[in-house]
C-alpha positions as CSV (number, residue, x, y, z in Angstrom):
1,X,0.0,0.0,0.0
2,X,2.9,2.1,0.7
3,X,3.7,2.5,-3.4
4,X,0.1,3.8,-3.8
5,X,0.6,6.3,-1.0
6,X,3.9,7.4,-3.1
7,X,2.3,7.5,-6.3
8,X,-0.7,9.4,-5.1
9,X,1.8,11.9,-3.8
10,X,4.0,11.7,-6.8
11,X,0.9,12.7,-9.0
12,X,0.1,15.6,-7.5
13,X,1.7,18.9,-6.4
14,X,-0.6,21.0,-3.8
15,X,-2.0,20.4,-0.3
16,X,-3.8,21.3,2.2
17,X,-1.2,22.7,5.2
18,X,-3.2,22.5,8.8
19,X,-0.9,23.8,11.6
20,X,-2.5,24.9,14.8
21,X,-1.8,27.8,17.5
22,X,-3.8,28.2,20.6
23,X,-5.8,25.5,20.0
24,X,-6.8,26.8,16.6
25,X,-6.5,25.1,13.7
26,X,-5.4,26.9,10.0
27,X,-5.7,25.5,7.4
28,X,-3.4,26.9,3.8
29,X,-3.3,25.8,0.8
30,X,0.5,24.9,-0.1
31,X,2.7,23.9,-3.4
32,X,5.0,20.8,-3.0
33,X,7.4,18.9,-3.9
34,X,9.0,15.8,-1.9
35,X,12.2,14.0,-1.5
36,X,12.6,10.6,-3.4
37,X,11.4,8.6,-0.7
38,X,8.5,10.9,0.0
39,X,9.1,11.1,3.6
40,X,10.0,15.1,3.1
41,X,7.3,17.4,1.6
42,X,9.2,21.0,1.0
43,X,7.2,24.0,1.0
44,X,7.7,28.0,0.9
45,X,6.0,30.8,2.5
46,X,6.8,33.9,3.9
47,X,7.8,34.3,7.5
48,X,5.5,37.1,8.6
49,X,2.2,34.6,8.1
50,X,0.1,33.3,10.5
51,X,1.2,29.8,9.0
52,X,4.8,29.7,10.0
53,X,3.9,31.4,13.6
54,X,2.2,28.5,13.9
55,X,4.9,26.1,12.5
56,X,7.4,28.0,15.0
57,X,5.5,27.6,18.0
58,X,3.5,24.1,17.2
59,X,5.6,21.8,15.1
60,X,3.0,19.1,14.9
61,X,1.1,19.4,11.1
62,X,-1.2,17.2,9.0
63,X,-1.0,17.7,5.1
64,X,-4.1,16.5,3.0
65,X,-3.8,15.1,-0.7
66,X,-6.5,14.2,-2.7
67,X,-7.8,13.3,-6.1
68,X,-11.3,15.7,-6.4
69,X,-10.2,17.0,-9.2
70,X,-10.2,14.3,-11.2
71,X,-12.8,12.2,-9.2
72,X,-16.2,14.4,-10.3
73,X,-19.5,13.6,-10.9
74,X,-20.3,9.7,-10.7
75,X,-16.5,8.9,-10.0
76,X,-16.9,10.9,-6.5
77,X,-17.6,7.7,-4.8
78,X,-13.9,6.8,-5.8
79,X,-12.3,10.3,-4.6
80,X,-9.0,9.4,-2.7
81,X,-7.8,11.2,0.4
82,X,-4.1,11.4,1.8
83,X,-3.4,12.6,5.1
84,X,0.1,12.9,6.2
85,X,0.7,13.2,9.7
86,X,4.4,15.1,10.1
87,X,6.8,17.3,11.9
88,X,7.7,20.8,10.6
89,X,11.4,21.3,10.4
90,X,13.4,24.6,10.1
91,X,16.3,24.1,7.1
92,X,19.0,26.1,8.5
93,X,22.0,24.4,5.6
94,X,22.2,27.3,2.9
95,X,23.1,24.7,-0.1
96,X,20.0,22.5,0.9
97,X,17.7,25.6,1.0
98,X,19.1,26.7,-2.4
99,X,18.8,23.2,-3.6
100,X,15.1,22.6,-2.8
101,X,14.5,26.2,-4.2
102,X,15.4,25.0,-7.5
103,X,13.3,21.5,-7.0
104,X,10.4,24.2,-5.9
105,X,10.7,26.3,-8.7
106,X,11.4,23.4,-11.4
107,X,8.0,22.1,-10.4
108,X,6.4,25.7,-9.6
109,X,7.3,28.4,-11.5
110,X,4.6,30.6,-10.6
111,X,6.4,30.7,-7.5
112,X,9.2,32.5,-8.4
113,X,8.1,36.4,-7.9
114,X,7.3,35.3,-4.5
115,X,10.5,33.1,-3.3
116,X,12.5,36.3,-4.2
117,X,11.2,38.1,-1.3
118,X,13.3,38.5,1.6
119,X,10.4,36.8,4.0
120,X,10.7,33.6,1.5
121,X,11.4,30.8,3.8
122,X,11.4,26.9,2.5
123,X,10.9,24.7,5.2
124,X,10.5,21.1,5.4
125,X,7.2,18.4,6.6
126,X,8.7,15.3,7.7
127,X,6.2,12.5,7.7
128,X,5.5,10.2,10.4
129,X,2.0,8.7,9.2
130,X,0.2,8.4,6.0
131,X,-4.0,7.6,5.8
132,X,-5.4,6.7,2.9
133,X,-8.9,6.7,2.2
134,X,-10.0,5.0,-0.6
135,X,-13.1,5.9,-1.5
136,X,-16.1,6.1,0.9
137,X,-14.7,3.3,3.3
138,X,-11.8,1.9,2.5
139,X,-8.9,3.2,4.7
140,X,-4.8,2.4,5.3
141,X,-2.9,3.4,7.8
142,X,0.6,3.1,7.6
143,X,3.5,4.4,9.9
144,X,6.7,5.5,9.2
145,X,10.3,6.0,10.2
């Protein structure tokens, strides 16, 4: 189940961010890319958001992934969901931050106006969980490292 996880992941490229402060949740819609494994989800944003307040202060997140776009009408029954369960992480190594910029903007170029502002930060979702739901009542749950 793990490779349809990946491949779900793989086939798409935004999410749904929810990060939390106070209690409250936030929810953002995000652009991504991942590492090869898919264990890492990279994102950008700009550090003056309510978003990465919340990633500072509460580094538990939950990503969502799904197919609605391409499950309408009668396929909705078949509409996949992905939740990642995961850990924000600061990347403080210049040449990784530059590096993942490029994989960012490769995959995003709209982006690029916005990660040359000074407030652009990447940062970095490590996953600890993945729940698939497959269709109405099919779920997977899977951990990992």
């Amino acid at each position: 189940m793990l490779e349809a996880i990946k491949a779900l992941i793989k086939s798409r490229d935004v999410c749904v961010l929810s990060t939390v402060s106070g209690g409250e949740p936030h929810c953002s819609l995000m652009s991504y890319v991942t590492d090869d494994r898919c264990r890492e989800f990279y994102m950008i944003t700009l550090t003056g958001t309510k978003k990465y307040r919340n990633l500072e202060g509460n580094s538990a997140v939950s990503l969502l992934i799904d197919t609605r776009e391409e499950d309408v009408d009668h396929r909705r029954k078949d509409i996949r969901a992905l939740t990642v369960s995961g850990v924000f992480q600061k990347m403080e190594d210049p040449l990784e931050q530059e590096r993942v910029m490029r994989q960012l903007l490769a995959r995003h170029p709209h982006l690029k106006e916005f990660a040359e502002s000074s407030e652009a930060k990447v940062f970095a979702v490590r996953a600890k969980a993945f729940q698939l739901l497959d269709g109405v009542s099919r779920s997977h749950f899977e951990e990992v490292d």
